[in-house]
N, C-alpha and C positions, 0 to 999 in steps of 0.2 A: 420089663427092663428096657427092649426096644423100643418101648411108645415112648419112656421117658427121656432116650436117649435123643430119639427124633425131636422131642418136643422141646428141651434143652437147645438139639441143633438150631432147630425152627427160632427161637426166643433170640440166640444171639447172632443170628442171620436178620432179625428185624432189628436189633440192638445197631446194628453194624449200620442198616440202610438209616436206620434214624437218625444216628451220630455223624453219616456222611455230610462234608462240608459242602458247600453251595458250589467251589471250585470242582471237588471231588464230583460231585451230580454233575457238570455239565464237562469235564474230562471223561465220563462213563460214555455221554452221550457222543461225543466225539469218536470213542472208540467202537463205540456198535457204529456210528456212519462208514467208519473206513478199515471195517475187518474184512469189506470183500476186496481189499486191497492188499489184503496180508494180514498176518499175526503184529498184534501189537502197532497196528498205526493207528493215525488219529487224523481225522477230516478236519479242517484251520479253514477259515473264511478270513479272505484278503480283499478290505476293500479298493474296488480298483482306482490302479493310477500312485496306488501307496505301497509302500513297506509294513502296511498295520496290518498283523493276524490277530485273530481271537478264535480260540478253541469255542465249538457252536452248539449251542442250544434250541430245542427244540424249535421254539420263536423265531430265532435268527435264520435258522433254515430254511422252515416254509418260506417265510419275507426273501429270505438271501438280500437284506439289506441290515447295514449299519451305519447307526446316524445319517440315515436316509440315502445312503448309496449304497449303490449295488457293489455286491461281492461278488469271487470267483471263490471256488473249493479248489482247496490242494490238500497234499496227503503229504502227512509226516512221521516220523516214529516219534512216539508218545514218551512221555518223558524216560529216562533211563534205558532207551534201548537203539539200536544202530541197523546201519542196513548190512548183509554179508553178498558182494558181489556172485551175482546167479543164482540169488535165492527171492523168494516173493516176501514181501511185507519188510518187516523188522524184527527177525527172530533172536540178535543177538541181544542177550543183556550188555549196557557199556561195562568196559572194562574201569573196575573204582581206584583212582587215581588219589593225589590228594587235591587239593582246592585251588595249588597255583595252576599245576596240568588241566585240570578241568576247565579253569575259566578258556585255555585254547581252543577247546575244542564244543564250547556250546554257544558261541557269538560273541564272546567277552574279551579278544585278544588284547584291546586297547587297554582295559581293565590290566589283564596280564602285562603288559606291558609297563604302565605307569607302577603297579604292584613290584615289580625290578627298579625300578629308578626312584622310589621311595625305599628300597630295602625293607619291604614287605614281603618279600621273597621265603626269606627263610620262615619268617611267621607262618605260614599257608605252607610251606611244604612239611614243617615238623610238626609233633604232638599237640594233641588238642582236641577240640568239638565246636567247630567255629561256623556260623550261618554267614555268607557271605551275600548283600543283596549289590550283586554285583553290575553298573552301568552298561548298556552293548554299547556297540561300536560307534552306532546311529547316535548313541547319547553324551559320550564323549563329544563327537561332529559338530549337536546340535548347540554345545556349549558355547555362550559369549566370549569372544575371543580374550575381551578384557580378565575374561576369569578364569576362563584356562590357563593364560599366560602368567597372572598371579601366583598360578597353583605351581605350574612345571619349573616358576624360575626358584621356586622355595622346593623343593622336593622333600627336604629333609624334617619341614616341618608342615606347610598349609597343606602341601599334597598328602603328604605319611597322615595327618589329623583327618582328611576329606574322607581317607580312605577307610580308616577306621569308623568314622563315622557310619560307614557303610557293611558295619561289622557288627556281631552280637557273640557273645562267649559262650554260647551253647547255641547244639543242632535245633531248627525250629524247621517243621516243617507245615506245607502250605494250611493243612487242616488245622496245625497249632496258633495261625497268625489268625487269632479271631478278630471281630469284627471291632472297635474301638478298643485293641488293646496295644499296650506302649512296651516295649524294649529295652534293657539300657544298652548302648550302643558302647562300644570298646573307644570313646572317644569323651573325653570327661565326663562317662555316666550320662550325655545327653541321652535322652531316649529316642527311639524312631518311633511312629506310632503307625501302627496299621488299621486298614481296613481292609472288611470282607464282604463285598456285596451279594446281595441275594443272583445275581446273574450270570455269578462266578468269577467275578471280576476281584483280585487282591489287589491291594496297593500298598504301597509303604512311601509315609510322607508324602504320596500326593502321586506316585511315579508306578506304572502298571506293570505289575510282575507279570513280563511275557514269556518267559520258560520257567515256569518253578521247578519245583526238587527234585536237582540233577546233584544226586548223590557224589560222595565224594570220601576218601576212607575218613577224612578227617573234618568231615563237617557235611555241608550242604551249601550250593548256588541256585540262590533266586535271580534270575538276571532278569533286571527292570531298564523301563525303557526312558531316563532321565538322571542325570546326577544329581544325586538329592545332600540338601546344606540344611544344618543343625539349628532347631528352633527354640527359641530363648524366651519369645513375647507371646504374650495372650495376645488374640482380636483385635480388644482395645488399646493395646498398646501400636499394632499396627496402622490403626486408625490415626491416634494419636501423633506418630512421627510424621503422617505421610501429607505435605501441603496441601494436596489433590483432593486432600478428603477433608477438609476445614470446613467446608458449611454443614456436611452429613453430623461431625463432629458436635458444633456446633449445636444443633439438632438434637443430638441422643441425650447430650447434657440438659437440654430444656425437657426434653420428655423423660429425666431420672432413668434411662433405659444403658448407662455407662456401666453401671453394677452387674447389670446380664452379662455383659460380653467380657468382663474381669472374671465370672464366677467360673468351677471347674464343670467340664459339660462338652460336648459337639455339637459345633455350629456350625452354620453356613451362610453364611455374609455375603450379599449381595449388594456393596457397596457403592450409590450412586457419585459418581467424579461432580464437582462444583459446577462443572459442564451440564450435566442432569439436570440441577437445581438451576440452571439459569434457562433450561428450554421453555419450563415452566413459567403458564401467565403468570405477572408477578401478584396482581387479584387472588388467585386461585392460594399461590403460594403465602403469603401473609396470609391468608386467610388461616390455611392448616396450619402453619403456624403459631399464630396467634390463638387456636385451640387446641388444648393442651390432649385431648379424646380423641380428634382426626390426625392430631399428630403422630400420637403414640401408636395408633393404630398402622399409621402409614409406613412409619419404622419397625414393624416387628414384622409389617410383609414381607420385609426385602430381607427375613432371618429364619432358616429352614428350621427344625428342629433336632436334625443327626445335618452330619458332616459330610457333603457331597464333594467329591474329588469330580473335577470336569473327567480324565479319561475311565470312572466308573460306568458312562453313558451310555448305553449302546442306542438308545429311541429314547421318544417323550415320555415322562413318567410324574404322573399330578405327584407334589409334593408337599407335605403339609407347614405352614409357617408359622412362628408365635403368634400373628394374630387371629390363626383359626382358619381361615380356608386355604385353598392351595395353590401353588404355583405351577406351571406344565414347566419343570426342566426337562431340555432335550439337547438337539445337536444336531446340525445338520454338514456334515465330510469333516474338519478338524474345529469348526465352532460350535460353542456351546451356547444352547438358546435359552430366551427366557419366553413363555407363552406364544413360540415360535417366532422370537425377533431374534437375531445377532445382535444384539445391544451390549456381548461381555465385552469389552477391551484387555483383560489383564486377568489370568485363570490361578488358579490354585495359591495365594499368598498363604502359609499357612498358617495357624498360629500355635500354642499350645491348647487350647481346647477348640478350635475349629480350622475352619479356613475362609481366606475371603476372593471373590469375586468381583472384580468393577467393573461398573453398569456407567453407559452415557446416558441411561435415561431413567428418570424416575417411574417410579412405579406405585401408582396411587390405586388403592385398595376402592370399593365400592361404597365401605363403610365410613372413608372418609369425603366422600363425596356427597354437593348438594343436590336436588332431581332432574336441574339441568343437568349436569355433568354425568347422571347417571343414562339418559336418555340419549344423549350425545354417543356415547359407546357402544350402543347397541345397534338394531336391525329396526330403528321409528325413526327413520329419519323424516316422513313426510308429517308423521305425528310430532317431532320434535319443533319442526315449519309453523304446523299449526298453532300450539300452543304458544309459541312467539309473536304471531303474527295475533293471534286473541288477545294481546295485550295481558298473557298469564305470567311472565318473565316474575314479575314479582315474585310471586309463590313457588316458580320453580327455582330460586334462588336464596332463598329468605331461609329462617328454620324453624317455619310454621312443621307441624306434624302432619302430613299429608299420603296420598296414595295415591301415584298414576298411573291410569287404566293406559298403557299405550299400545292403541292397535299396531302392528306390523304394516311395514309399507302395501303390502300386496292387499291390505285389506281396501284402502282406497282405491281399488283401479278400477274403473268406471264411473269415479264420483265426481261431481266438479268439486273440487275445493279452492274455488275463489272464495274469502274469506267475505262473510256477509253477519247480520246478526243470528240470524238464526245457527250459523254452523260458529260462531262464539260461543252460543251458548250449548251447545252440542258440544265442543271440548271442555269448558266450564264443570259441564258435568260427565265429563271424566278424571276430574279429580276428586278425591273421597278426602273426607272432612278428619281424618286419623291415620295413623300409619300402623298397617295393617300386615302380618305375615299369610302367607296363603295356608300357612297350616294352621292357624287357626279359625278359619273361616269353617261354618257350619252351615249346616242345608235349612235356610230360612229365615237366613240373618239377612234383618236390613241393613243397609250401607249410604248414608246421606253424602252427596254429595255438596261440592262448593254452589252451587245451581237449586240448591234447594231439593231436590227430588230424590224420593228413597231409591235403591235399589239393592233387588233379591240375590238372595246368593243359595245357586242349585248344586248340589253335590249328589255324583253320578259316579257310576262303579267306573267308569273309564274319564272322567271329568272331572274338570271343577269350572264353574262356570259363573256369569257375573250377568242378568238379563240373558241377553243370547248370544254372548260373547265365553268366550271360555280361554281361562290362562295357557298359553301357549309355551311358556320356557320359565325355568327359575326366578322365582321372586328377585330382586335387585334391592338388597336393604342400603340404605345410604345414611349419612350421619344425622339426617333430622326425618328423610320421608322412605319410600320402599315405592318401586316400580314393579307393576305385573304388566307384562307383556301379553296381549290378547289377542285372539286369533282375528275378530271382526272389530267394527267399529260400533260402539253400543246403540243399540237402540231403546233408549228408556220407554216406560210402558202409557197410551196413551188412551186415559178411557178403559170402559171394558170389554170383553171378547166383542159384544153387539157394536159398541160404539165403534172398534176397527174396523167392521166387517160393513159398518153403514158407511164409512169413510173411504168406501175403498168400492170403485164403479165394477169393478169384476164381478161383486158378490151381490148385486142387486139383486138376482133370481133368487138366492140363496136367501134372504131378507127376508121377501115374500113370503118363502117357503118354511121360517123358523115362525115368523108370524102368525102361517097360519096352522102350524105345529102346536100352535102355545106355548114355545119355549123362550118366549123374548126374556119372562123373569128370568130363566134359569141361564139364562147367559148374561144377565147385567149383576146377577145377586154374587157375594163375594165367594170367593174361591179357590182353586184350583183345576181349571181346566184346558185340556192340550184339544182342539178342535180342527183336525184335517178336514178344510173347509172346499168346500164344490165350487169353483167357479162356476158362471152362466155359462162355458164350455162343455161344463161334465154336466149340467143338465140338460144344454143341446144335445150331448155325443147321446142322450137315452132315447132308443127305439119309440116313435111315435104312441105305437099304443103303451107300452108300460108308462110313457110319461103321461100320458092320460089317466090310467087308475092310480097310480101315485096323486097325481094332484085334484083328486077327487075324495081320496082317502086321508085325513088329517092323523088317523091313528098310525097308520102305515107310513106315511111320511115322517110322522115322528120317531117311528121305530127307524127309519133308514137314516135320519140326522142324526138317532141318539150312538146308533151305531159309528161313527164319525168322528165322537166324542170321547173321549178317552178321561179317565181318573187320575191325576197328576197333571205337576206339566214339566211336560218333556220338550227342552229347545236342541234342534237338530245335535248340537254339537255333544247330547248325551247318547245320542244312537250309539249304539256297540254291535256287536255280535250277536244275535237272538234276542234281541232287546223286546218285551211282552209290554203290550199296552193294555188294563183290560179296559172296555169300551163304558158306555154306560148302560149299554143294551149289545148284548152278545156275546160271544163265549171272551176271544181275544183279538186284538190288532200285533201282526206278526212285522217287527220295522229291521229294515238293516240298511246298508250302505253301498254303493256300487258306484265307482267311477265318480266319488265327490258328489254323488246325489243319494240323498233319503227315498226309500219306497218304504210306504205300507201296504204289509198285504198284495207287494208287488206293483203298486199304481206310484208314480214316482210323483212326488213334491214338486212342482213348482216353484214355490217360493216360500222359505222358509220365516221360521220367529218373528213374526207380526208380534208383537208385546201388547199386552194388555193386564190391568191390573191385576185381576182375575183368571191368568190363563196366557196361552198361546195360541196362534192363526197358525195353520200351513195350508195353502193353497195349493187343490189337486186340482187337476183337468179331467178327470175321469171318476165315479163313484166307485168306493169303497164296496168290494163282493167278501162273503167269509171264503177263508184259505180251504182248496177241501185236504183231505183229512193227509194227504200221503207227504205234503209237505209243511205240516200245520208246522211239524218242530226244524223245522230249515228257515235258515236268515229268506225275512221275504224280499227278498231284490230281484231283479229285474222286470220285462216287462207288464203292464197288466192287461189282467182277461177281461172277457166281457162281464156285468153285472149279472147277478143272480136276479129272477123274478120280483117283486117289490112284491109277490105276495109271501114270499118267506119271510118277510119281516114282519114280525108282530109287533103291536104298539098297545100303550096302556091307557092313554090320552082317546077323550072322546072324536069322534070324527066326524066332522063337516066339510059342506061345500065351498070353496071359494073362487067363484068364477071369476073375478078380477085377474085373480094369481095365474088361473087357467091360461084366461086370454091373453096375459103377455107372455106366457111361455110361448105360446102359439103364434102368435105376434112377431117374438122374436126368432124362431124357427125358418116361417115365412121368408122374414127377412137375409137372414142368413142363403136360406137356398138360392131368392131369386139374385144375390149380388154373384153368388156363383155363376 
């Protein structure tokens, strides 16, 4: 019977946490901050220089900032309880009064006061169950004088109506004001509407309840921090009245998007002022215009999906909008940002199914833009130079179906980019002949470019990569093409593995030596291989005599190239963590990463993704030894050891002499020491 009883206890003890309201959760959290303060207090983050508290959340705490300023902690008694002179915390419970006494005594005197001079008085002292969301002191203050004035000189009517409005005929308390749900108000049945944010933030009509349920015998006072006036218009009708908003207007009606903002729903209108619409080129702007797709698109960004009140805010928080991706609303001391700019002018308009916000500046989605304009926004600027200066203006503006590869600026630094024909046709073919998502790219897909020339596409457990260039940030989809930002500037593939390696005066020794390996078929025939290729340095750096019987041994030499040689190809930018090469002769090649350079097997690259049809170069300084055994499964970075014997290398290839290949190694040796 005990187990049961506990297990009953247990069940509505988790009933209870799960049913807790998001207010209720971070009121908890308040009170575990400031019980070594006393019984019953609660820890309030005051941003400084202000009157704003907000009861704090985990979040808010560690940061100690809100809407990007910093806060100070103070200690209050938590709602319904008092302090008793010479005692620590807040032990007393308040004493339960009715609704008019209470507004005195919890920040609402102004409230109480107009509540007398309406003869609202006797309402709030006698029988009933009345929720009172009652204005502080601050919010009275912060009223336009013009509408204060209106109100105090009618008392008996616009005042006694304002106040009611601010009234509900049953107790409601903070856990009951859920999240989009509506009130009838003691004021012709208008309704108040509330919200309940997930960060514990309530509001009603737009106005933050900053002391909720301060009990009362005859009801309940939520005292919010603004005087809130009765909403009659949907969105569009706010649209509709407001001159300011004539060309948005305008706008909604050409894209059929007027029916959303009449339907029943919460929203968040981010509406740009005619000012907005005129910052914009007027090119840019007839253009979206005049397309009914980048139109539509353009106007449903600036429309959240749920109804954001500016003081729900506390930090940036991506939010999702009808046209599918998000927007960062945030805040930074009393403004409300859009993807960190101050662009609102005008906060909380509300309507009956949402609220609006007005924006000076337009805000054009990605998906309504052509590749110029997408490229223009990002982190290519020197790429963006380029592709202008190549006479490609056309295609990044037109609404061919395209895809630009654009390196990041950092990729050029050390390159000249005076614009010549050769580096024309170098950005040429960085645009891809379709437009293309990165998720759907697959490991071995070719890709044509506008240049005629295919290229590979490598998919790597930490990669995606395009030649030896690899996507660096979010695809960029625009209304006709898609931009993928890449880490390098591409190097298309020239020739195969032989042909770079004869192209390139470093590897002459290494020529010789595939030569007389008999491997030249196996480096022009087609494929897939990754070749950590020896400069004529790693065959200087070898000890006089081993590089003697190495180049006397054709089977041996082959066995030490094939080892070298890896199955796949691997361009730097697929290295990871423990990344395994197996070779074509030996057990494995162990590669990792240190300080922005590639080692295998601890011998550092050089110089990486030489392209070739067939494969990849990476140019070592020093020959490739096997790992021994105690770090074989550790990332091999850092520096490298000396080589192993060339006679541990076995080879399957017959062996012959070639004294030519001898004498220039030797040759070159010579030379090297006497310029020392």
């Amino acid at each position: 019977m005990k187990v049961c009883v506990l297990v009953l206890g247990l069940s509505l003890l988790l009933t209870v946490c799960v049913a807790r309201s998001p207010f209720q959760a971070v009121l908890q959290h308040s009170r575990i901050r400031g019980r070594q303060q006393g019984p019953n207090v609660c820890a309030m983050q005051q941003q400084k220089g202000t009157d704003k508290k907000y009861f704090t959340n985990c979040k808010q705490w560690y940061h100690r900032k809100i809407c990007g300023k910093p806060t100070v902690i103070t200690y209050e008694c938590c709602p319904g309880y008092e302090k008793i002179p010479g005692e620590k915390g807040c032990p007393a419970a308040l004493p339960l009064v009715n609704i008019y006494n209470t507004l005195g005594v919890v920040g609402a005197s102004t409230t109480q006061m107009y509540s007398e001079r309406a003869q609202l008085k006797d309402e709030i002292e006698g029988p009933g169950s009345f929720t009172f969301f009652a204005p502080s002191n601050v919010a009275w203050a912060a009223l336009p004088t013009e509408i204060l004035d209106a109100l105090v000189s009618n008392v008996n009517i616009e005042l006694l109506n304002a106040l009611h409005y601010h009234m509900v005929n049953r107790r409601l308390t903070s856990n009951e004001l859920r999240h989009g749900s509506s009130f009838t108000s003691m004021y012709q049945d208008f309704p108040v509407h509330i919200h309940h944010y997930s960060n514990g933030i309530v509001t009603v009509n737009c106005a933050r309840l900053i002391k909720p349920d301060q009990h009362a015998t005859n009801g309940i006072v939520h005292v919010v921090d603004r005087v809130i006036t009765a909403v009659s218009n949907n969105v569009q009708t706010v649209l509709d009245i407001d001159d300011d908003l004539e060309t948005l207007r305008t706008a909604m009606a050409a894209a059929g998007l007027t029916t959303v903002l009449e339907s029943d729903g919460q929203y968040t209108l981010f509406a740009p002022t005619n000012e907005a619409f005129e910052k914009i080129p007027q090119e840019t702007l007839n253009r979206i215009l005049g397309d009914p797709v980048a139109l539509k698109d353009l106007l449903n960004y600036h429309i959240l999906k749920h109804m954001q009140c500016a003081e729900s805010i506390v930090s940036g928080t991506p939010m999702e909008t009808l046209q599918g991706t998000v927007l960062e609303v945030g805040c930074d001391g009393d403004e409300m940002t859009l993807n960190g700019k101050a662009i609102i002018t005008k906060k909380d308009q509300l309507g009956t199914n949402g609220v609006v916000h007005y924006i000076n500046e337009l805000l054009i989605p990605d998906s309504a833009k052509v590749l110029l304009e997408l490229a223009e926004g990002s982190s290519v600027d020197m790429a963006t130079k380029l592709f202008v200066e190549a006479g490609l203006s056309p295609h990044l503006t037109g609404s061919e179906a395209l895809t630009m590869l654009a390196p990041l600026d950092e990729a050029f630094k050390g390159r000249d980019t005076t614009m010549t024909p050769e580096l024309t046709k170098l950005m040429t073919n960085h645009l891809l002949k379709e437009q293309l998502s990165s998720k759907s790219l697959y490991h071995g897909q070719e890709l044509e470019t506008m240049g005629g020339l295919k290229l590979r596409v490598f998919v790597y457990r930490n990669n995606l990569c395009i030649e030896n260039a690899c996507i660096a940030a979010h695809d960029k989809t625009g209304r006709y093409a898609t931009m993928f930002t890449m880490d390098k500037v591409l190097t298309p593939p020239m020739g195969t593995v032989m042909d770079v390696l004869k192209a390139d005066d470093r590897f002459s020794l290494l020529v010789g030596a595939i030569q007389t390996a008999g491997m030249t078929e196996l480096l022009n025939q087609q494929g897939a291989l990754t070749f950590f290729a020896p400069t004529n340095d790693a065959f200087n750096a070898l000890p006089q005599q081993e590089l003697n019987k190495l180049m006397r041994n054709s089977q041996e030499l082959s066995g030490v190239l094939r080892n070298h040689l890896g199955e796949g190809l691997l361009v730097s930018g697929g290295v990871g963590s423990h990344t395994r090469v197996k070779p074509l002769q030996g057990k494995k090649l162990e590669l990792g990463v240190h300080n922005y350079t590639v080692y295998v097997n601890r011998v550092p690259v050089a110089d990486a993704d030489l392209m070739a049809t067939n494969g990849v170069v990476h140019a070592i300084n020093s020959m490739i030894r096997p790992l021994p055994p105690k770090v074989d499964r550790e990332q091999a970075d850092g520096p490298a050891a000396p080589l192993r014997s060339a006679a541990s290398f076995r080879a399957d290839s017959k062996s012959f002499r070639n004294d030519d290949l001898f004498q220039k190694v030797v040759n070159s040796r010579s030379s090297r020491t006497m310029n020392q």
